[in-house]
C-alpha positions in Angstrom: -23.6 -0.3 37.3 -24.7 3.2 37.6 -24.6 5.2 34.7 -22.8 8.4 35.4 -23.8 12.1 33.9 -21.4 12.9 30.5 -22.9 16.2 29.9 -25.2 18.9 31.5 -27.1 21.4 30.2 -27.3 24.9 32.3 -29.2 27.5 31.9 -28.3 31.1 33.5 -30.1 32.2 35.9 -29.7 35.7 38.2 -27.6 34.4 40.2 -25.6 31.5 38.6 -25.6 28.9 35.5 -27.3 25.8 37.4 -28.3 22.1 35.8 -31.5 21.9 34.0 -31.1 18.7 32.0 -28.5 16.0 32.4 -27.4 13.5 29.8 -25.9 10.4 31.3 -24.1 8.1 29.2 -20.8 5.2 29.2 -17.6 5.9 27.3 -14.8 3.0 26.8 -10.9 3.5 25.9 -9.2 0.3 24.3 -6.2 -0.8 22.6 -6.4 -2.7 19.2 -5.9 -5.8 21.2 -9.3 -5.1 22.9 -7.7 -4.3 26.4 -9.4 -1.6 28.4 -7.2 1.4 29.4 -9.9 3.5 30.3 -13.6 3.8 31.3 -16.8 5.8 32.4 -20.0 4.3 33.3 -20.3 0.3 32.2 -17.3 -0.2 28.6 -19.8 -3.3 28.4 -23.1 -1.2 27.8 -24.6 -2.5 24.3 -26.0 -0.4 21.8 -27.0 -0.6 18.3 -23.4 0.3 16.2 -25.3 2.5 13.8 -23.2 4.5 11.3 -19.9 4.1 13.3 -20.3 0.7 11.8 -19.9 2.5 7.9 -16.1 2.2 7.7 -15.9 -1.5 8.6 -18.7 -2.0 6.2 -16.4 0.2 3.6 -13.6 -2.9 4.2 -16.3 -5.3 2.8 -16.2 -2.9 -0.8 -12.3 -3.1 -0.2 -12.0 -6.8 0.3 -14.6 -7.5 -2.2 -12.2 -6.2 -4.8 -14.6 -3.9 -6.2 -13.3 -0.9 -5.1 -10.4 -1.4 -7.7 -12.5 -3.5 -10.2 -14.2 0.2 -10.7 -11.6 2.6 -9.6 -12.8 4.6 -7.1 -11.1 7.4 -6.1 -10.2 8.3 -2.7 -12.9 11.3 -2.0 -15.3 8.7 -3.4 -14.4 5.8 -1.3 -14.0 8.4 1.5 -18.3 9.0 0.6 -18.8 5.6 1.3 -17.7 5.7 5.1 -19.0 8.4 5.7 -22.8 10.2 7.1 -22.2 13.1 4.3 -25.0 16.4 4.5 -26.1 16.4 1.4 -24.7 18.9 -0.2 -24.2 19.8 -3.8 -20.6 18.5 -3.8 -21.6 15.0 -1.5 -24.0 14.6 -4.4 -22.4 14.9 -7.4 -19.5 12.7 -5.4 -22.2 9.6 -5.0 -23.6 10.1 -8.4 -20.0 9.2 -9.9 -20.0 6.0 -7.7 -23.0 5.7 -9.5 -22.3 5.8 -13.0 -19.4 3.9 -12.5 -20.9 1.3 -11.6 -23.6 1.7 -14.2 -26.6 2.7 -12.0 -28.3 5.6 -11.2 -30.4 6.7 -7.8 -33.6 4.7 -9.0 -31.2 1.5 -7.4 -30.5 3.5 -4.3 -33.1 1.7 -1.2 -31.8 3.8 1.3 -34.8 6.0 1.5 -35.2 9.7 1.5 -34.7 12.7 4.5 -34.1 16.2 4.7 -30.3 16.8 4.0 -28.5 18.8 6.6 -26.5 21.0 4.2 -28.5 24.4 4.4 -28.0 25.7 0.3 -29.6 21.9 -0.3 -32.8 22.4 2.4 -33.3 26.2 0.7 -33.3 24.7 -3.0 -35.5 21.9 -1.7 -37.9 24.1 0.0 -38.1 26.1 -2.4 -39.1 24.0 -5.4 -35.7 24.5 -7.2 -34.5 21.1 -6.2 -36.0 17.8 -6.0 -35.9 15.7 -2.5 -33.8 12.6 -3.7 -32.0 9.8 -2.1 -28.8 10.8 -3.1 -29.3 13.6 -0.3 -29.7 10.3 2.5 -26.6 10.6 4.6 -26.0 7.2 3.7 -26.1 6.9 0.1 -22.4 7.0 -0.1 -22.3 3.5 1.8 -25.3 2.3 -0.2 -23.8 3.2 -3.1 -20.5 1.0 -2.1 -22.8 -2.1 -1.3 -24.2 -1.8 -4.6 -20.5 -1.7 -5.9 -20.2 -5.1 -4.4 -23.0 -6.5 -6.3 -22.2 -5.3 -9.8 -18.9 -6.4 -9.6 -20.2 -10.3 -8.3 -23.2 -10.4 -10.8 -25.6 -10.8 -8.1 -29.0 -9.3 -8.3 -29.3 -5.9 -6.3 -33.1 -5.6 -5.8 -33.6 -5.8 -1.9 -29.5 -5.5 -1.3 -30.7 -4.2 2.0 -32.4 -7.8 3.2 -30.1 -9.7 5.7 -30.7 -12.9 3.3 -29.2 -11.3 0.6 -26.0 -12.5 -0.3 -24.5 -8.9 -0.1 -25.6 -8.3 3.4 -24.0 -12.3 4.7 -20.9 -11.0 2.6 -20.6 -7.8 4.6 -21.3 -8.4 8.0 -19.0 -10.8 7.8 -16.3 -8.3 7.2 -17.2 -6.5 10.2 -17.0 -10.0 12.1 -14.0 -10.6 10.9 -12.8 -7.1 11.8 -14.6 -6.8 14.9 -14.2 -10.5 16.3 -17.7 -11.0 16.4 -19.7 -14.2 16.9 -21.8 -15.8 14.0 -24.3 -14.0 13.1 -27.0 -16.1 14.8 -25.8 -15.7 17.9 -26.3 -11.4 17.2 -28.6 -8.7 17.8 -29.1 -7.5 14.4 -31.6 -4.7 13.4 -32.9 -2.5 11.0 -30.3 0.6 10.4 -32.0 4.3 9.2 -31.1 2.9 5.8 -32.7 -0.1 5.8 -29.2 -2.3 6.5 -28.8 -4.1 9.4 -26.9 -2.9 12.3 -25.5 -5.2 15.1 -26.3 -5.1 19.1 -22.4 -4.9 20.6 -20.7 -3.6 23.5 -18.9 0.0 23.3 -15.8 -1.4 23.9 -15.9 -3.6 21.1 -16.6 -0.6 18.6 -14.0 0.9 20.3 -11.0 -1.5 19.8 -12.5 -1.3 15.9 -11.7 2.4 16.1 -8.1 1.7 17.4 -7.7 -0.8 14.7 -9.0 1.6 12.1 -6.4 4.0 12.7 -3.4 2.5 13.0 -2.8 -1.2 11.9 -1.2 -2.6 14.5 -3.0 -1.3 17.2 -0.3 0.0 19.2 1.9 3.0 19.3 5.4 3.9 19.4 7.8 1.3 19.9 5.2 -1.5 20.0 3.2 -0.4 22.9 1.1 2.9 23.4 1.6 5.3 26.0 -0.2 3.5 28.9 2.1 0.4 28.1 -0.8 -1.5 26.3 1.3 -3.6 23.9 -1.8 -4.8 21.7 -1.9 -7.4 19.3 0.4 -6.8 16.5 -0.4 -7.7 13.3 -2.9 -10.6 14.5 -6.4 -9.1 13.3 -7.6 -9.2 10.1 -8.1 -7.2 7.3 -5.4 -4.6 8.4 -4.9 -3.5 4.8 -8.2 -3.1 3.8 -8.5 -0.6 7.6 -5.5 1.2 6.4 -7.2 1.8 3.5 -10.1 2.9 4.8 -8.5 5.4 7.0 -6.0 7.1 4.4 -9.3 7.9 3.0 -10.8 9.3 5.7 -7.8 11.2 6.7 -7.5 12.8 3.1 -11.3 13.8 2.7 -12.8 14.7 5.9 -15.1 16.9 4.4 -16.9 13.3 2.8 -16.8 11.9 6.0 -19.0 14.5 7.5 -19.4 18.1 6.2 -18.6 21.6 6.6 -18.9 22.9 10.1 -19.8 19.2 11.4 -17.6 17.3 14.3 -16.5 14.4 12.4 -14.9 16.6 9.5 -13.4 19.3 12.5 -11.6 16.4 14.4 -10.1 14.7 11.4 -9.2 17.8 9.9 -7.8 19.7 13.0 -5.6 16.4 14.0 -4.4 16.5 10.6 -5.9 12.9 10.0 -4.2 11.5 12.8 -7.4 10.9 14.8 -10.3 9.2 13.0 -13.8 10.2 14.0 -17.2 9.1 12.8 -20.6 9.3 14.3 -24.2 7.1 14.8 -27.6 7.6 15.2 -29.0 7.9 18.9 -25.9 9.3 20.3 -23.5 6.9 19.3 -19.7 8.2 18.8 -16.0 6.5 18.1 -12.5 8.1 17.8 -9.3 6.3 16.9 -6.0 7.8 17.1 -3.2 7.0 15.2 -0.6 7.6 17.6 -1.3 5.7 20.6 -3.5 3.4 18.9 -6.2 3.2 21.0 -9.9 3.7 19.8 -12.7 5.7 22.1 -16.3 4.7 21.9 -19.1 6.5 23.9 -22.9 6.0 23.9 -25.0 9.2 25.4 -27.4 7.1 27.1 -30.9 8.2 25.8 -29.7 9.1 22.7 -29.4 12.9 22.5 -27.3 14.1 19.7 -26.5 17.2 21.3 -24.1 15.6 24.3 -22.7 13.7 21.6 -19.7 16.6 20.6 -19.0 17.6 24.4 -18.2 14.5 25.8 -16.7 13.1 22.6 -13.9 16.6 23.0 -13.8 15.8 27.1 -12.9 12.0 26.5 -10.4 13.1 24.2 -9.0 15.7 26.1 -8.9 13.9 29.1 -6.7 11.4 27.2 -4.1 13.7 25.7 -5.5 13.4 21.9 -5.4 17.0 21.4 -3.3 19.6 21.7 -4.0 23.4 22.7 -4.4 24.7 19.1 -6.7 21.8 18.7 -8.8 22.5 21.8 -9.2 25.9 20.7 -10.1 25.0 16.9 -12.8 22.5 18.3 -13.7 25.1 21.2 -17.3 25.5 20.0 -17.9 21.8 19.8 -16.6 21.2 23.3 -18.8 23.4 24.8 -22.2 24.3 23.2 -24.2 27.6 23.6 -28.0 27.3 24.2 -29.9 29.8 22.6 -33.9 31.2 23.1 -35.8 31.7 20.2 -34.7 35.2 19.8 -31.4 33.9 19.3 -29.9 35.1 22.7 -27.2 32.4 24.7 -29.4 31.4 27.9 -27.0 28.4 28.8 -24.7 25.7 27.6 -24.2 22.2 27.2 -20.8 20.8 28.7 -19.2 18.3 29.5 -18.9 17.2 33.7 -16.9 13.8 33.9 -13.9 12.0 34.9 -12.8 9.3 32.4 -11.2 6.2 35.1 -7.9 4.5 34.9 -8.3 0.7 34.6 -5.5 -0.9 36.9 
């Protein structure tokens, strides 16, 4: 199947803007009963599920009854789905997941990186703040997993290691969620973090996202818009998603961070649409109100088609109204800038999302 262009990148010439890089990539629209409503490029095309896997790995801290056996709060199990920036707020947020479970960021494994909130980078640059793993974008969920071992007695050196029991008890969560098959018969690799991430289709991370935001996976009066009835309340672990998205919905601004996409769409939809990113141009919606889920994979990876065609898909399905458009205006369309700081092109979206009949 070829794979079709999401996103193009002009530059302006003297006479017109004209193409001078194209992104091509695969998007998939499903139900919560896994039935594909709509499509661009291959709904099959694997990938590696990356950090749109965090709030199904947030159900396993849910279901493992830790999240009440230390009384997390909302923003905090909001920290734990989410890919935060690192600022000053996200950190003293994962530091009380911390302490609560009586650790400190000595147990973190999830390595160190440069955190994307810009006051953080100055101090660290600087010499006024120390580089630390709380800043990883994933020390929320790291932080969770640990929650799962304190609160089971098990030992949490090398939590990250697929033998570990932490690791068997969590991905088996997200197969439960996710319908998966055992886990010898996965793909499973080595996340950013250090956990490992599964090889699936789009569409299957999709339907997850259509789950995730409402629990029956349909909409109004049983079926959604496009007549998709779903499954009802057949899938597992329904609670535990419902959970997981109340807290997303409340605290955007853990899922993501100031002037990201993630925390824009859930905040603009007022928590009616669930967004979260991955690594290598990865990206799932769900929507509350139709109860579908949208999944789409930028083909070689380039974060910077990612927000475009993530807006387009949406748009093209109805998910957003005018005032929304506008609030997520400069996420739909991207300026490219020289290194004087002067707009020399953009980055927009140029596809056609197909009906499946």
């Amino acid at each position: 199947m070829n794979s079709p262009i999401v996103c193009e990148v002009l530059r302006s010439s003297q006479k017109e803007d004209v193409p001078e890089s194209l992104h091509r990539g695969h998007i998939a629209v499903v139900d919560g009963g896994g039935k594909l409503l709509f499509f661009a490029g291959n709904p099959s095309f694997q990938t590696f599920a990356r950090s749109v896997l965090k709030p199904f790995q947030l159900v396993a801290v849910v279901e493992s009854g830790a999240a009440d056996y230390f009384s997390f709060s909302e923003k905090e199990l909001a920290i734990m789905a989410g890919s935060h920036s690192g600022s000053a707020a996200h950190l003293e947020v994962v530091q009380g997941i911390l302490a609560k479970i009586g650790l400190d960021e000595n147990a973190l494994e999830c390595g160190t990186h440069q955190p994307r909130d810009s006051e953080q980078s100055r101090l660290i640059s600087e010499g006024r703040r120390h580089l630390c793993q709380l800043h990883n974008n994933c020390s929320g969920k790291n932080s969770g997993m640990l929650s799962i071992c304190r609160k089971n007695g098990w030992d949490y050196k090398d939590y990250k290691s697929l033998s570990h029991k932490l690791q068997q008890f969590v991905l088996g969560k997200v197969r439960e969620v996710l319908e998966l098959p055992p886990l010898e018969d996965l793909h499973l690799a080595i996340d950013g973090c250090g956990v490992p991430t599964p090889y699936l289709p789009i569409r299957v991370l999709a339907m997850g996202f259509a789950r995730l935001a409402r629990e029956d996976g349909t909409g109004q009066g049983g079926a959604n818009r496009d007549g998709a009835a779903g499954r009802g309340g057949s899938f597992p672990c329904k609670e535990s998603l419902g959970r997981v998205r109340k807290v997303m919905a409340e605290y955007p601004e853990m899922v993501a961070g100031e002037g990201r996409v993630c925390t824009a769409i859930i905040r603009s939809t007022r928590g009616r649409v669930i967004a979260k990113g991955g690594g290598e141009g990865i990206y799932c919606v769900g929507d509350s109100e139709r109860g579908i889920g949208v999944c789409l994979k930028i083909e070689d990876g380039s974060a910077r088609a990612v927000a475009p065609a993530a807006i387009e898909a949406m748009r093209q399905m109805g998910l957003l109204d005018g005032r929304q458009l506008e609030e997520l205006r400069k996420f739909h369309t991207t300026p490219v800038t020289n290194h004087s700081g002067r707009i020399v092109g953009e980055v927009r979206p140029c596809f056609t999302l197909e009906k499946c009949v």
